[in-house]
C-alpha positions in Angstrom: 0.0 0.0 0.0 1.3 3.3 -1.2 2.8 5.7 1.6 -0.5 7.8 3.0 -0.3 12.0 4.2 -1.9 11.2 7.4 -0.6 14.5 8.9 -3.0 16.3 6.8 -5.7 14.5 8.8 -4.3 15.3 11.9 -2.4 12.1 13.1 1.3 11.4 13.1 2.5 7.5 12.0 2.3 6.4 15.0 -1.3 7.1 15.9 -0.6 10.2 18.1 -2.0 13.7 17.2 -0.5 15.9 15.8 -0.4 19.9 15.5 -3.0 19.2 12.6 -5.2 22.3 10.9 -7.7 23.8 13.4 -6.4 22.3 16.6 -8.6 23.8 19.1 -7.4 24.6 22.7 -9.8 23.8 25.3 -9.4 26.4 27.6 -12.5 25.0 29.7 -10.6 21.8 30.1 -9.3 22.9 34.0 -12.9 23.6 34.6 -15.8 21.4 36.1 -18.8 22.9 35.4 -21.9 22.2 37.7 -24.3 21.6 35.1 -24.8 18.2 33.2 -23.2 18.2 30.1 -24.5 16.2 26.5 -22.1 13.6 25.5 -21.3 16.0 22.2 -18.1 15.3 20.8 -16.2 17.4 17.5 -14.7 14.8 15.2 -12.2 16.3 12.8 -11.9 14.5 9.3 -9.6 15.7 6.4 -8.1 19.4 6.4 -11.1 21.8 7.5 -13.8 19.3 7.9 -15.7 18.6 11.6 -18.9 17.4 12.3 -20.2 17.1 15.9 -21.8 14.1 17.3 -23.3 12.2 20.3 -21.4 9.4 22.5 -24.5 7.1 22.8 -22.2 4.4 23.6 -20.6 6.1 27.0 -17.0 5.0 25.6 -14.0 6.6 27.1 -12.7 8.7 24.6 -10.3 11.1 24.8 -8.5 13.8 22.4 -6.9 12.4 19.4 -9.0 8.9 19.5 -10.0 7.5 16.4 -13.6 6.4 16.2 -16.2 5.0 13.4 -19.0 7.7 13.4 -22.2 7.4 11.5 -22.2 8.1 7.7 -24.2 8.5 5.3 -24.3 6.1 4.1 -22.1 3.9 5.9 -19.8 4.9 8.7 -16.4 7.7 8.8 -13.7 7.4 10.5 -12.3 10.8 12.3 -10.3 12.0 15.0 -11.7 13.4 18.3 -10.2 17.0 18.4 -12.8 18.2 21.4 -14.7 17.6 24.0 -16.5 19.3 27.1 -18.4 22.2 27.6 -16.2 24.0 24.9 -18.1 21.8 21.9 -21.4 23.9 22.6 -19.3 27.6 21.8 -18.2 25.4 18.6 -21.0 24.8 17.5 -23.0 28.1 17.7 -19.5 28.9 15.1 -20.2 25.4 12.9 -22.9 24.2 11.0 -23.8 20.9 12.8 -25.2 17.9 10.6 -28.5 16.0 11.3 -29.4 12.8 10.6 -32.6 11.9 9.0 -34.7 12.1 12.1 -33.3 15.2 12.9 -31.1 13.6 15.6 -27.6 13.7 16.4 -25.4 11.6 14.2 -24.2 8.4 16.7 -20.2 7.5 17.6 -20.1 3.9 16.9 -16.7 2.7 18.7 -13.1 2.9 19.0 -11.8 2.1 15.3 -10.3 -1.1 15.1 -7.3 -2.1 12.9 -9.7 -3.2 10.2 -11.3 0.4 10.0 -7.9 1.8 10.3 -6.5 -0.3 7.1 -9.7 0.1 4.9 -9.2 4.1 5.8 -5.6 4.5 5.0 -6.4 2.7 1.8 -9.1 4.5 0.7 -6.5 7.7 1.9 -4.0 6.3 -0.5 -6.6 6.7 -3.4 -7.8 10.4 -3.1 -4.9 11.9 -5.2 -5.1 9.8 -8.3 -8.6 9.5 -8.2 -8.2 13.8 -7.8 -6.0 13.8 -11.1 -8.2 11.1 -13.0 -11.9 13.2 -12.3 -9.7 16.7 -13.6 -9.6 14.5 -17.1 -12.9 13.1 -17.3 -13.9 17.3 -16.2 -11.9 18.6 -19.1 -13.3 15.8 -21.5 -17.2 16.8 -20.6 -15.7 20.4 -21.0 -17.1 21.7 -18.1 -16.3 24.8 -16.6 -15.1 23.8 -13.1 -11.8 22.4 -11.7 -11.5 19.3 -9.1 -10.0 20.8 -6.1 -9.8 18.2 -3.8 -11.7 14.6 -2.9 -12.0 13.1 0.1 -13.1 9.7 0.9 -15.4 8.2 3.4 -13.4 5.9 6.2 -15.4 3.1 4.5 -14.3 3.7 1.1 -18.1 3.3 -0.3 -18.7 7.2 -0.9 -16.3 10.4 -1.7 -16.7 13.8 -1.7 -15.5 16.0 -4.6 -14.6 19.9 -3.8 -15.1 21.6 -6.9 -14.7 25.4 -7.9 -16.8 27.3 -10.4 -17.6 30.7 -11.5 -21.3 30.1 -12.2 -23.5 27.2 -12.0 -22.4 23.9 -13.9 -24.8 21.1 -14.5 -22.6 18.0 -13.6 -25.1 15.0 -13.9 -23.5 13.7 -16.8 -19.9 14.3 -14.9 -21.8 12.3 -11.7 -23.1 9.0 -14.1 -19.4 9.5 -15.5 -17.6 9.2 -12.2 -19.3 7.0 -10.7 -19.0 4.2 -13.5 -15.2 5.1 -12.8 -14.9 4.3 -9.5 -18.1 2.5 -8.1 -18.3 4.5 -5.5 -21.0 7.0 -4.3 -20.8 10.6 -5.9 -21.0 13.9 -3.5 -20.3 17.1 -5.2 -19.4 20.0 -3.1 -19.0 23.8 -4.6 -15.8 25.7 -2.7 -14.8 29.1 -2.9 -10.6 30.6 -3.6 -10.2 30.7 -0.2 -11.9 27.5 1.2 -9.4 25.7 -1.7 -6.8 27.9 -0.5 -7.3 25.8 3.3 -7.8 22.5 1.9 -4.8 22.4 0.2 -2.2 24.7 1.9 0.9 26.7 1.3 2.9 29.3 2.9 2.1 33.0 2.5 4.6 35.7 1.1 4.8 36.6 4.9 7.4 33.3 5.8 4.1 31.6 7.8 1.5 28.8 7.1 -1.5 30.0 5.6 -3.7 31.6 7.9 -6.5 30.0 6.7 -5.1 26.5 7.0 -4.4 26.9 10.5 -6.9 28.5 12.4 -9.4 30.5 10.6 -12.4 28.9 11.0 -14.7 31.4 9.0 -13.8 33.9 5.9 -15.2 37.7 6.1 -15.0 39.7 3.1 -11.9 41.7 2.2 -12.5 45.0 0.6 -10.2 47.3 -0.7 -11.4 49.9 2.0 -9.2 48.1 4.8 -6.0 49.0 2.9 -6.8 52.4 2.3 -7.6 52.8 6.2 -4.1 51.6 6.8 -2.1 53.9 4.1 -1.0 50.4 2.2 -0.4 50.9 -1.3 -3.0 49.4 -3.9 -1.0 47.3 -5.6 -2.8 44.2 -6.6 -0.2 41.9 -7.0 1.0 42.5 -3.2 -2.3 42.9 -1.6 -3.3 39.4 -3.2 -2.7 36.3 -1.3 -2.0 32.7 -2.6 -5.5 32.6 -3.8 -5.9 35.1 -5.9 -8.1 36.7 -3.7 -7.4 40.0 -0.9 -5.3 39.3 2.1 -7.5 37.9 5.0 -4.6 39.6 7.2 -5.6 43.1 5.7 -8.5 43.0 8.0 -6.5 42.1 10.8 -5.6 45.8 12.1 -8.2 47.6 10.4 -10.3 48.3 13.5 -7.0 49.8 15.5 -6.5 51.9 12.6 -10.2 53.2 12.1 -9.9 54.1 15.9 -6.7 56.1 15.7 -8.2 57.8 12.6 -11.2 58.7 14.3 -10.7 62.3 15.3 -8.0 63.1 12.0 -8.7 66.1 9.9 -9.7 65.8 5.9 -6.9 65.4 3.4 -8.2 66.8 0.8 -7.7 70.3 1.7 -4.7 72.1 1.0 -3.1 74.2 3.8 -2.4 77.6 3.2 0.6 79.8 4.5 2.4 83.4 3.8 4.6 82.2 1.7 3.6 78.9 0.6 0.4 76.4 -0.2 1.1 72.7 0.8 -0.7 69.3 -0.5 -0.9 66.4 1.4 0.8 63.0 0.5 1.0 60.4 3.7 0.0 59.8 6.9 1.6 58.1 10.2 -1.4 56.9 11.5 -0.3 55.7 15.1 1.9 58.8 15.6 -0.8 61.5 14.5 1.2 62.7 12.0 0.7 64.5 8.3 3.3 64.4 5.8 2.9 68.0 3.4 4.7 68.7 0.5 4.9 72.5 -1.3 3.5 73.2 -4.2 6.5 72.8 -7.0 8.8 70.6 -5.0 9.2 66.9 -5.3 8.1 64.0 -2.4 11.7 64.8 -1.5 10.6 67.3 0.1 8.0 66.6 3.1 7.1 68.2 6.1 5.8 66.1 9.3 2.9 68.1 10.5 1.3 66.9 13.9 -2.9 66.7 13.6 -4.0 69.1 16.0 -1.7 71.9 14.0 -3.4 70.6 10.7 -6.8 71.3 12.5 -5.5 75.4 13.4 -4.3 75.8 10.0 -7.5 74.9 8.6 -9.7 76.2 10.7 -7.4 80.1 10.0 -7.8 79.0 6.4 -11.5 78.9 6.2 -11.4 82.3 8.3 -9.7 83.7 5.5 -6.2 83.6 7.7 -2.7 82.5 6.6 -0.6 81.4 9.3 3.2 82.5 9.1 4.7 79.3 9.8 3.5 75.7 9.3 5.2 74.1 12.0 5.6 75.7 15.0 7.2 74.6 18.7 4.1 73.9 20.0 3.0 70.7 18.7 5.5 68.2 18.1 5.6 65.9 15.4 7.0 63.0 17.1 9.2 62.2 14.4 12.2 61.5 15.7 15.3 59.6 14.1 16.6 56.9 15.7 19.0 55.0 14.8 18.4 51.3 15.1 21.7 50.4 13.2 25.3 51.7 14.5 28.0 51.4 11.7 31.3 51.4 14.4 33.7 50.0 12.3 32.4 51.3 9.4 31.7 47.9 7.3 28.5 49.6 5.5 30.7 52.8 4.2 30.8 52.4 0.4 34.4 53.6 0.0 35.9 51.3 2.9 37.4 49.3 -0.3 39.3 52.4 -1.8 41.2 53.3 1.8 44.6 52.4 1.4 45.2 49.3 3.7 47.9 49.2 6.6 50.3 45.9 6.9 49.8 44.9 10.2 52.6 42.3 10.0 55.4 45.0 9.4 54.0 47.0 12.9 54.0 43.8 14.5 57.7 43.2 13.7 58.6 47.2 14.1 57.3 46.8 17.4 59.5 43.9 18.4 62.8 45.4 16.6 61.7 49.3 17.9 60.3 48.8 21.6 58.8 52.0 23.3 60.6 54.8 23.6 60.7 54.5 27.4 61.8 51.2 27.3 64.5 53.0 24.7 65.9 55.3 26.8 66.0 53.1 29.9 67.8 50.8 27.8 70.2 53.7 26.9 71.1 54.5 30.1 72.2 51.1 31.2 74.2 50.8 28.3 75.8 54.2 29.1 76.3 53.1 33.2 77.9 49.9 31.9 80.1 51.7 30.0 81.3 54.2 32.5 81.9 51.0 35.2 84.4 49.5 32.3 86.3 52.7 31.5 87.0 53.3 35.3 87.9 49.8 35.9 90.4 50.2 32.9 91.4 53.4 34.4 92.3 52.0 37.9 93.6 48.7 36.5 96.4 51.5 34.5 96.9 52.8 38.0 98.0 50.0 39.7 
């Protein structure tokens, strides 16, 4: 049997979980609560898939079990992932399935090895059985694309993620497939960004998808949010790996709307003596204006704090020019500070052209040429040594 991703699902080779997509923490876990709890458990099948359901058995399960849970038809095998009073927040997030009566769908047991090598195997088949439905799609020439299949623990049913701009009438692509692979057929419409979470990737930020990790739930992206944060509309940055805007760009939006809440309009020039000035940027957090004069390039900006862009419009409309657009009073908060230190100068561009000293000749100048102290201490034992011999040649005449 061909090696099976069972990390996707959530579980490592040796049965254990694993940090699989959507781990929840149960931060209620510490705490008993006085009221009786249902036995309502969340079972986690492939990528972003759960499905809540009811212990009627009164088995012992605990996180990262694997269990046989009621199908349809059939039975699934998935991976408990929580339980406790946490489940019932969950589920107010989730759309929780039904059976036919309207009941809770059952937990069956603990999955034996015979559900566990039946699921693995039906596992091993999801990716060629992906690739061989994109073919039979592009010989019906339909206008969808197979994004992902998942099949049922049992391996009698399997669920086919498709993505389509408009509505595609598949029943021939149904008839098709399931002659294929004698299976049952479930067809299942996705969006870019629930692909996107099924499959995976890393962002242009250096992390896991977000949306493959712990999003739960997608809200709209507009371009509004990255206007509200100065970012550049550029739509090849502000475009994530599915095509689509940044779910991150609505991350901050709501610090920056409340920082901009009291800002003055930029679109009205300020007017001084001597000068007009447009505006160009904006520090949000720091409650700053960047101005530039009429006739001079971006080069030339001028941080202007708020609460002075509120005076000089309100003299403006008053039919006033202020002398000065800065002034003393408010400051701008822009400060330089340096973050980087060049001490020994390795970022100076002309470090290369400086003519380079041999520090092996000092080295050796030093030991021929000692310190001049040492010099002239050594200079006048010479010269005492000399004076003792010429006197002892001097009495040694004598005698």
């Amino acid at each position: 049997m061909p090696e099976v991703n069972t990390i996707e699902r959530g579980i490592c080779k040796s049965n254990k979980t694993c940090c699989g997509k959507l781990e929840v923490t149960d931060w209620l876990a510490d705490i008993k609560s006085a009221v009786p709890q249902d036995d309502l458990v969340e079972i986690r099948f492939k990528n972003t898939r759960k499905d809540y359901f009811k212990n009627v058995n009164n088995l012992s399960l605990k996180v990262g079990d694997l269990v046989a849970v009621e199908g349809n038809p059939g039975h699934d095998i998935g991976i408990v992932s929580l339980m406790g009073e946490l489940v019932h927040e969950q589920m107010n997030r989730h759309r929780v399935t039904l059976n036919n009566n309207g009941e809770y769908r059952k937990i069956y047991r603990h999955a034996k090895p015979v559900d566990l090598d039946k699921w693995k195997e039906a596992i091993s088949l999801e990716h060629q059985t992906m690739i061989r439905s994109r073919q039979i799609v592009k010989d019906l020439q339909l206008d969808m694309k197979i994004g992902d299949v998942e099949y049922q623990g049992d391996k009698t049913k399997a669920i086919f993620y498709y993505i389509a701009d408009g509505r595609v009438d598949f029943r021939q692509l149904i008839k098709v497939l399931a002659e294929n692979f004698r299976i049952r057929i479930e067809m299942k419409q996705i969006g870019a960004r629930q692909e996107a979470g099924r499959i995976g990737g890393i962002g242009p930020c250096g992390r896991e998808l977000c949306c493959s990790t712990w999003m739960a739930n997608f809200v709209s992206v507009s371009t509004s949010a990255a206007r509200c944060q100065e970012i550049s509309l550029n739509p090849q940055k502000l475009a994530g790996q599915c095509g689509k805007l940044k779910c991150c760009l609505n991350f901050e939006v709501d610090s920056y709307l409340d920082a901009q809440r009291d800002f003055p309009p930029t679109n009205i020039p300020l007017e001084t003596e001597n000068a007009s000035y447009s505006y160009l940027k904006a520090d949000i957090f720091s409650g700053t204006y960047w101005y530039a004069q009429h006739g001079n390039g971006p080069s030339n900006l001028v941080p202007v704090h708020v609460k002075r862009v509120k005076e000089v419009q309100r003299l403006n409309r008053r039919g006033k020019k202020p002398e000065k657009l800065v002034v003393e009073k408010y400051d701008t908060g822009v400060k330089e500070v340096d973050t980087f230190h060049n001490v020994v100068g390795q970022e100076d561009l002309t470090r290369f052209d400086r003519p380079q000293r041999n520090k092996r000749k000092k080295s050796r100048n030093k030991k021929r040429h000692p310190n001049p102290n040492q010099r002239q201490g050594q200079n006048r034992s010479s010269g005492n040594r000399n004076q003792r011999s010429r006197s002892n040649n001097r009495n040694s005449d004598n005698r």
